[in-house]
N, C-alpha and C positions, 0 to 999 in steps of 0.2 A: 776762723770763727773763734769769739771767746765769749765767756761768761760775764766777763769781767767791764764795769761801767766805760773804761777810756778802750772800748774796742774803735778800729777806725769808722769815720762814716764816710759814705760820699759826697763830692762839695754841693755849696747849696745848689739850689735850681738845678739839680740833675732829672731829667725827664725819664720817662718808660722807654723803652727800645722801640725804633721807630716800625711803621709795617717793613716788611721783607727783612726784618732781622731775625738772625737764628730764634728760634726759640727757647724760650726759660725752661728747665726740666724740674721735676719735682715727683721721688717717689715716694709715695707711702706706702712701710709693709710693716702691718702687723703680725702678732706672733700666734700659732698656735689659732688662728681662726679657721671655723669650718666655711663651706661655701653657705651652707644652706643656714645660714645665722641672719643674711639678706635679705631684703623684703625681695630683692628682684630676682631671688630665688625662692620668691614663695612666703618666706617668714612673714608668719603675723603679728610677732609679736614688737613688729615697729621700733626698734633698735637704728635701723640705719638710714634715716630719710636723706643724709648728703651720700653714701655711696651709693644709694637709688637715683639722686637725681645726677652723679656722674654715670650713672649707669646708661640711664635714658636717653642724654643728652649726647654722649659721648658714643662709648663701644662696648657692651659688654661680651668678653669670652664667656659665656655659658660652663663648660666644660673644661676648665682651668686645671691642672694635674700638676703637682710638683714633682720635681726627679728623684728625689729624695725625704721621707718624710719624718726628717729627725734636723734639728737646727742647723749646726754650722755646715751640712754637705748640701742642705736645700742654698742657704744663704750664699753660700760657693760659687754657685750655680749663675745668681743672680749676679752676682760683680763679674764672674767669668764668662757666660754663655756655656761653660762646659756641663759635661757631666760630672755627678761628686768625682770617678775612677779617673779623670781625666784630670780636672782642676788638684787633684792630689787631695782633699780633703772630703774623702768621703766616708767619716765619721766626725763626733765631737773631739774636742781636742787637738785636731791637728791645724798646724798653722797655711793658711795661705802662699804658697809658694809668692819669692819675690817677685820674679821670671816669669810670671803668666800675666799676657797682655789684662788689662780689667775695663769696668764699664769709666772708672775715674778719670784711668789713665789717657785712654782715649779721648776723651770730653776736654779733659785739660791739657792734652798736644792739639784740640781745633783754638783753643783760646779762652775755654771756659772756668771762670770759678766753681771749682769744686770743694762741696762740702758735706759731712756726718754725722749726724746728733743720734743717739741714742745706744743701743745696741748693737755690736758687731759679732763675736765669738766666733772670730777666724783669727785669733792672735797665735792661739796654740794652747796647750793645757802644761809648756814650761813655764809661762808668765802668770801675770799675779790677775787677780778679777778684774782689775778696772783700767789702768792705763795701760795705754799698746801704743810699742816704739813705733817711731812716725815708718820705718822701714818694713812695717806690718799691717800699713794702714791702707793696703789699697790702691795709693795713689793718691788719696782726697789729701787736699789741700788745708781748708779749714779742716777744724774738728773739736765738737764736745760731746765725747762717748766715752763709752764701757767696754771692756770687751763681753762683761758676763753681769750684764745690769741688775740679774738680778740678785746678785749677792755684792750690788754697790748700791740698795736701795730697798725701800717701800712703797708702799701707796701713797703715803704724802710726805716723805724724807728722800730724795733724790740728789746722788750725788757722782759725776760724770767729771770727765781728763780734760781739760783742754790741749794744746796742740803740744805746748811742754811738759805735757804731763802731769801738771798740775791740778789739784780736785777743785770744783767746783759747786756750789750748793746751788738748788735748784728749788726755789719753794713753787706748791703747789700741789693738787693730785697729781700725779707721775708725768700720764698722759699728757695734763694739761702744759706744763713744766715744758716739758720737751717742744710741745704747740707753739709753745709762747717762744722758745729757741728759735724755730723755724719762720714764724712770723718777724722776729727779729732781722736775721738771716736773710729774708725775700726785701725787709726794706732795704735794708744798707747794700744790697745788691742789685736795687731792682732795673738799673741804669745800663745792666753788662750781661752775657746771658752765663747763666749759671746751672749747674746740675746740682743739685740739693735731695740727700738720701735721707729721711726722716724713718728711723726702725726704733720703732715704740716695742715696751715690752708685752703690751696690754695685746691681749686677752689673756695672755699665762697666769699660771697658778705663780703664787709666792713660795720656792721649794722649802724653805723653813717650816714652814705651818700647814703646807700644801691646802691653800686655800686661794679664793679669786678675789680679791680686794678690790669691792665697786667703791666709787666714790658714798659720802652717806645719802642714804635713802636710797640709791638706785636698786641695789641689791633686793629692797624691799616692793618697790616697782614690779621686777619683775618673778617674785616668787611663785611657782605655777603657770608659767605666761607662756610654756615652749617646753614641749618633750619630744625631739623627732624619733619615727619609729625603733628605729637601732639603739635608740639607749631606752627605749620604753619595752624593746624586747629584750635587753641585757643587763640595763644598769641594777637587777636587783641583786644581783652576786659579784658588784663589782668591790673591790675593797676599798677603806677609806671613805665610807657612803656615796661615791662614786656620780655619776650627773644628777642624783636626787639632791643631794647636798651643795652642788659646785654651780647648776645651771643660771637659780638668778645672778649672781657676783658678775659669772661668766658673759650673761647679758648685759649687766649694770658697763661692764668695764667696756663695752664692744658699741655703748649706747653714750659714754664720754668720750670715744673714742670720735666717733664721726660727728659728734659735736665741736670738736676741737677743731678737725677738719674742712666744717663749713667755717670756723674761725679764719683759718689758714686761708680758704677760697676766697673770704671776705677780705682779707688784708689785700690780696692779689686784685681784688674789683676797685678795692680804693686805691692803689695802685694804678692802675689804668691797664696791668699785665694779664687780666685773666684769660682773656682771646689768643694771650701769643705763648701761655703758658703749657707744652703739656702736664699733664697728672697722672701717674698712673699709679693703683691702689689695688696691693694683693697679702699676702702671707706666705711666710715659710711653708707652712704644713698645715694642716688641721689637727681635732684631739678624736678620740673616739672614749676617752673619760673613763676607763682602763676596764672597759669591756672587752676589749681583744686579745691584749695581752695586761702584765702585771704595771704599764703606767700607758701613759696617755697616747702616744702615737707609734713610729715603729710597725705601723702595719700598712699595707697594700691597700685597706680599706676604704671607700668613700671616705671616711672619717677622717682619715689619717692625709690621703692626698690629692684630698680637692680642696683647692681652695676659691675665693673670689677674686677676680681682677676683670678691672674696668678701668679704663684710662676717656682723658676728653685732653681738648686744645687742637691744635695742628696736628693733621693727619686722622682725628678721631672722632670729632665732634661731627656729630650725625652717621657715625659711622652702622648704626646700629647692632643687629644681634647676633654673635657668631656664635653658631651650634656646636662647628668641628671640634673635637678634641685639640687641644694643646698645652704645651709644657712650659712654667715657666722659665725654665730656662731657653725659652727665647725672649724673653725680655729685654735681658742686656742688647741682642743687634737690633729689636723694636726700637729702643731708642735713642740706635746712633743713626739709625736709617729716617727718621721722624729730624733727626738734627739738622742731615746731611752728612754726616761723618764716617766715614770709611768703615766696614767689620773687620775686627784685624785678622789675619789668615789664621786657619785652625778653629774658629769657632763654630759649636756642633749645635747649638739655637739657630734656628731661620726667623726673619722678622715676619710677624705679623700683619705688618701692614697691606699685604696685598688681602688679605680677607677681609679687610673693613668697607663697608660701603655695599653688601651684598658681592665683593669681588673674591676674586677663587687664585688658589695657587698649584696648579696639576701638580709642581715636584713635593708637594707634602704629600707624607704619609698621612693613611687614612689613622694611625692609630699613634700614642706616647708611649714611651718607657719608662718605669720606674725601676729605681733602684735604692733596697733595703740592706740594712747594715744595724753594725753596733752588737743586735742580740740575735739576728740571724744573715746569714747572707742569702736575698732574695733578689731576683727578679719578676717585675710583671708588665704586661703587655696590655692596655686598655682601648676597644676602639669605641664609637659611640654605643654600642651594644654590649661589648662584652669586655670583662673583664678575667684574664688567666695568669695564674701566680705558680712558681717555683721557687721552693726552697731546697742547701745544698746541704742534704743530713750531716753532722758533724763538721762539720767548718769551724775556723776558729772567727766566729764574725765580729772580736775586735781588733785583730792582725790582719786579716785575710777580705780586699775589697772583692773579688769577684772567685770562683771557683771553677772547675775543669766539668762538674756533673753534679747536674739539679735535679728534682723529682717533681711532679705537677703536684701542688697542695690544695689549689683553689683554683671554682671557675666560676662568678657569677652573669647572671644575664641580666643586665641593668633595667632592657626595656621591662621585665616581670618582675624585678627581683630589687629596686634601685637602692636601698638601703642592705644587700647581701644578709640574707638570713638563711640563703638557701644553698649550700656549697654543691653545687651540681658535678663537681670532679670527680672523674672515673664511672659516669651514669654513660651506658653504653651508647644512649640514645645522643650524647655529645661528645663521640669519639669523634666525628671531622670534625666538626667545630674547635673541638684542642687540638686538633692535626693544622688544622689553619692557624690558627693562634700562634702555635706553637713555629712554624714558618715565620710567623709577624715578630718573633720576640728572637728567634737564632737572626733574622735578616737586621733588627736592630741591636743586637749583640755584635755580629759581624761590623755595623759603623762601627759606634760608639765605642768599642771594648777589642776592635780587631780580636774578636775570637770565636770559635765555634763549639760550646760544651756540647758535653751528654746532656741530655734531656730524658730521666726516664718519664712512664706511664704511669697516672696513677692506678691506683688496684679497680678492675672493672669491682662495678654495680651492678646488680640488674633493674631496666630503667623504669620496669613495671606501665605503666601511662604516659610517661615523660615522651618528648617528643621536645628536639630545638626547636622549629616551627607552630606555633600556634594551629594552624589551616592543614585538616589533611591532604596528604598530598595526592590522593586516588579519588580525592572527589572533586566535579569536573568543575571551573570558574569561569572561563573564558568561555564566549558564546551561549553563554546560559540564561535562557532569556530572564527578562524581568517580571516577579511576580505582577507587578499592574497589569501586564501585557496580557491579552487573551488569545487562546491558539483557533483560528478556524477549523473545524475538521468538518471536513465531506461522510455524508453518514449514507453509504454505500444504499441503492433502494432494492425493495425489495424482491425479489425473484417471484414471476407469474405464476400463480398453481395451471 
């Protein structure tokens, strides 16, 4: 890939790839997006009508969980299939090991052009912010990134490596910039099948200013348009005026964003590729807009790691809606398995694909794991109901990826509680439930992490009213008739004087 006007093209009359050919791949992952910013999770404030209509059309994961919800270990995750402890980079800063198979690598030993525009920050924190030697890249072939974009750029001054390392200026709003890369990108390849990673910075804050830089007017769009619960019950003591200040930007940028998008879609219809194209569209992490702790993610929280992902093309398209829990790090075998292309041994992601279409996969767990770093060393265990967290008091959580003995911090109950406002840990009345959990979260410690900590209890509560169950359990349900129904009774007669 280059920036630069005599990049090569394909010769004339090059047609789309015929049917029964591999499929063209195409991810987009934005930065720092929450799930619930989607119309197709609810949002009204009408931001995203092309990731709705990949939504609808294609698959939506409902229930999307990142592994990690801090950049470079989420982003690891997604080239590797591993977990951050596994891929070796499970904080910021550290570089990508050479020697781990990746999603590039793969793609381009079946025969595929591979390629990178935007953001990467898996080079390492020895190297400079913006170009990364090609021996740090993944495996991608082309390439016009950053490794830490956002200290090689603005809102509308963007400036990104090509393959020699050389800068490249990028006019346009950021997003759009990159867009127009990618749409370049799909034509001059669109004859041969290719995987193409589009990682935009947008939704992030600019850390200079720590601000959200919408294109103009959007910001103004959406001023007051969206306050979900969690930051309308916390954002007034957050610092920095916190999502009161940050929300419209946040929206503006996430509202250019899938604008770009349906550009992209559109280059791929005039193309003739969009049927043989997959798409899939998610984030690193979410924000929770430094309600939880002192910045934006780093927590366990909805906030922090759920994200949206929705994919359409081969293998997805009418797939419809999948409730179960899952983690992106299964993304990477989703789409070598969607290609045809082998998983290479050791990867700790299962593909998705058997869940699309109403179909089921017995050997998945009912539940995902996350794992936290950087400011603390945590674990948690999410299944569609419930959500249980541990942290390891005193750790050193910028040396130390996992610990020997953690303490229950957190337990929330999504179906009552789905925004966590309510930390129900140590309420007597949910000691099996964190006894369960807590089996859920040693059994995936034991894969992932081959290890088995301490896990202490957190400090009992008493649970006063609280009850896990909603339905008393002594009152009777079954067989009990129904109020319509009327009881005949025999009214005994009476005895002769």
């Amino acid at each position: 890939m280059s920036g630069h006007p005599d990049a090569p093209a394909p010769a004339d009359g090059a047609r789309a790839p015929s049917a029964g050919a591999p499929p063209q791949v195409i991810v987009i992952l934005t930065d720092q997006q929450r799930w619930d910013t989607t119309g197709a999770h609810g949002n009204r404030a009408g931001v995203t009508p092309e990731f709705d209509r990949i939504a609808r059309e294609g698959t939506l994961f409902e229930q999307s969980i990142t592994p990690n919800p801090v950049c470079a270990p989420a982003r690891s995750s997604l080239q590797t299939g591993l977990f951050p402890t596994a891929s070796g980079v499970f904080r910021n800063g550290l570089p990508l090991p050479v020697d781990v198979p990746t999603l590039a690598g793969a793609f381009a030993a079946a025969g595929y052009t591979t390629g990178y525009l935007g953001k990467w920050h898996l080079a390492g924190e020895d190297g400079p912010d913006g170009p990364v030697p090609r021996e740090r890249r993944g495996g991608y072939e082309r390439w016009l990134a950053s490794d830490r974009l956002e200290f090689t750029s603005d809102a509308y001054r963007t400036v990104v490596y090509d393959e020699h390392g050389e800068p490249v200026r990028l006019p346009g709003y950021r997003s759009d910039a990159l867009i127009d890369a990618a749409i370049r990108f799909v034509s001059d390849h669109h004859d041969r099948p290719y995987l193409l990673f589009v990682s935009l910075l947008e939704p992030h804050h600019q850390n200079p200013t720590d601000d959200y830089p919408a294109p103009s007017g959007y910001r103004e769009r959406y001023e007051g348009a969206w306050l979900p619960p969690d930051l309308a019950a916390l954002a007034a003591g957050a610092p920095q005026g916190g999502a009161h200040r940050h929300l419209a930007g946040y929206l503006g940028q996430i509202k250019r964003v899938d604008e770009g998008v349906g550009r992209l879609r559109d280059a791929l219809r005039s193309l003739g590729t969009e049927e043989g194209t997959v798409l899939a569209w998610t984030a690193d992490h979410g924000s929770h807009f430094r309600t939880r702790n002192s910045e934006y993610k780093r927590s366990a929280h909805e906030a922090s790691v759920r994200v949206p992902l929705a994919l359409t093309g081969p293998g997805f398209t009418g797939g419809g809606l999948v409730r179960q829990p899952v983690s992106t790090v299964d993304l990477m075998p989703t789409l070598l398995e969607a290609a045809g292309i082998a998983v290479p041994d050791g990867v700790q992601g299962r593909s998705l694909l058997p869940l699309t279409g109403g179909g089921q996969d017995p050997g998945r767990p009912r539940s995902v794991l996350v794992q936290i770093s950087e400011d603390r060393v945590g674990r948690a265990v999410r299944t569609a109901r419930w959500k249980y967290v541990v942290d390891a008091p005193g750790a050193d959580a910028w040396n130390e990826p996992a610990a020997a003995h953690y303490t229950e911090t957190e337990l929330y109950d999504l179906a009552a509680d789905p925004y966590e406002l309510d930390n129900l840990a140590g309420l007597s009345s949910h000691r099996e439930v964190a006894d369960e959990l807590r089996g859920e979260l040693l059994a995936w410690l034991g894969r992932v992490e081959d290890v088995k900590p301490g896990i202490e209890r957190a400090a009992p509560r008493p649970a006063g009213q609280r009850r896990a169950e909603p339905f008393p359990a002594e009152v009777p349900w079954e067989g009990v008739r129904f109020g319509h129904r009327s009881v005949s009774r025999q009214v005994a007669p009476e005895a002769s004087p």
